[in-house]
C-alpha positions as CSV (number, residue, x, y, z in Angstrom):
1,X,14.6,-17.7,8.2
2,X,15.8,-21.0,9.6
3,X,19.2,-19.2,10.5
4,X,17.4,-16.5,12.4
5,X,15.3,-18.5,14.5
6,X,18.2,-20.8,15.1
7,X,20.2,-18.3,16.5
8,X,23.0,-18.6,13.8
9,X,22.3,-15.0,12.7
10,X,23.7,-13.1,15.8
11,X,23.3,-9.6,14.3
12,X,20.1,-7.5,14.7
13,X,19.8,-5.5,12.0
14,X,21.0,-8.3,9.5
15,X,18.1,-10.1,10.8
16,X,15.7,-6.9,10.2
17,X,17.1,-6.7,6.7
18,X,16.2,-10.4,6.1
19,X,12.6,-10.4,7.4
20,X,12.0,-6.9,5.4
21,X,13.4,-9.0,2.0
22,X,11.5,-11.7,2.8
23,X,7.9,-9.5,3.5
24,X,8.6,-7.9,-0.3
25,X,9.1,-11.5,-2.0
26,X,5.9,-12.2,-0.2
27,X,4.0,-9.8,-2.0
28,X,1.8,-10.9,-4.6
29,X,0.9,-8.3,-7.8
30,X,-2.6,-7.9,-6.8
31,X,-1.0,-6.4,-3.4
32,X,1.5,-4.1,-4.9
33,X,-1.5,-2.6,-7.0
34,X,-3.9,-2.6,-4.4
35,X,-1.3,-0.9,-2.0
36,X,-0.4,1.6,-5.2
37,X,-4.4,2.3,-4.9
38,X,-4.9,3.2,-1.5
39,X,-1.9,5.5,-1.4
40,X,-3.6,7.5,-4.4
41,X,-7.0,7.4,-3.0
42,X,-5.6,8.7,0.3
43,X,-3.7,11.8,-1.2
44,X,-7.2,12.5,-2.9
45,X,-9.0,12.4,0.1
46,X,-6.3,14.4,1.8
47,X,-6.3,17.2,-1.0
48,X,-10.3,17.0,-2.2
49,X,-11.5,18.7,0.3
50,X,-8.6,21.1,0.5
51,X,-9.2,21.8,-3.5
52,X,-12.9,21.8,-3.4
53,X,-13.0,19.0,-5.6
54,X,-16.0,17.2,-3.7
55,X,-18.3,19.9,-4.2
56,X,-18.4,19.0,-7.5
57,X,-17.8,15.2,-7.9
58,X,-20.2,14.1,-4.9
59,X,-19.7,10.7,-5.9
60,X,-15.8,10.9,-5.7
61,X,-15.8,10.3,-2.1
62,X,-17.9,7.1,-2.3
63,X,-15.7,5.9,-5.0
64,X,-12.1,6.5,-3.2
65,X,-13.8,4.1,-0.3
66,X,-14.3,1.2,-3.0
67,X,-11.7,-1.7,-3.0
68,X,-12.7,-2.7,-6.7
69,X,-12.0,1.4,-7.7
70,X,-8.6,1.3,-4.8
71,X,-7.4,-1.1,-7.3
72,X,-8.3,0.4,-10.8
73,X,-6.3,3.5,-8.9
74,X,-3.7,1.3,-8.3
75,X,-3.6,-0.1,-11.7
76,X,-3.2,3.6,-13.5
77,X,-0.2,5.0,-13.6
């Protein structure tokens, strides 16, 4: 990071490549999960309705808005 903001690093995209390294060795395990979580409880939203699966399980759609059940989501695999 030093290098690129010194202007030792002359290419672009090397310097892209860096910072997106750098972002994923930021990343904590509690943020991989979470993230894991909210892509999952997305793609049920997305395909609940679609499937008719709220009709059923009213409480579904509370649930997929809840950080604490985003990351249980995010924990199952």
């Amino acid at each position: 990071m030093w290098y690129a903001k010194r202007r030792f690093i002359i290419k672009g995209t090397l310097v892209k490549k860096l910072l997106v390294l750098i972002e994923k060795l930021k990343e904590t395990n509690g943020m991989r999960i979470f993230k894991r979580g909210l892509q999952k409880a997305s793609e049920l939203l997305e395909n609940g309705d679609a499937k008719g699966v709220f009709v059923w399980a009213h409480s579904l759609r509370y649930w997929l808005k809840d950080p604490d059940y985003i990351f249980w989501l995010g924990t199952m695999r």
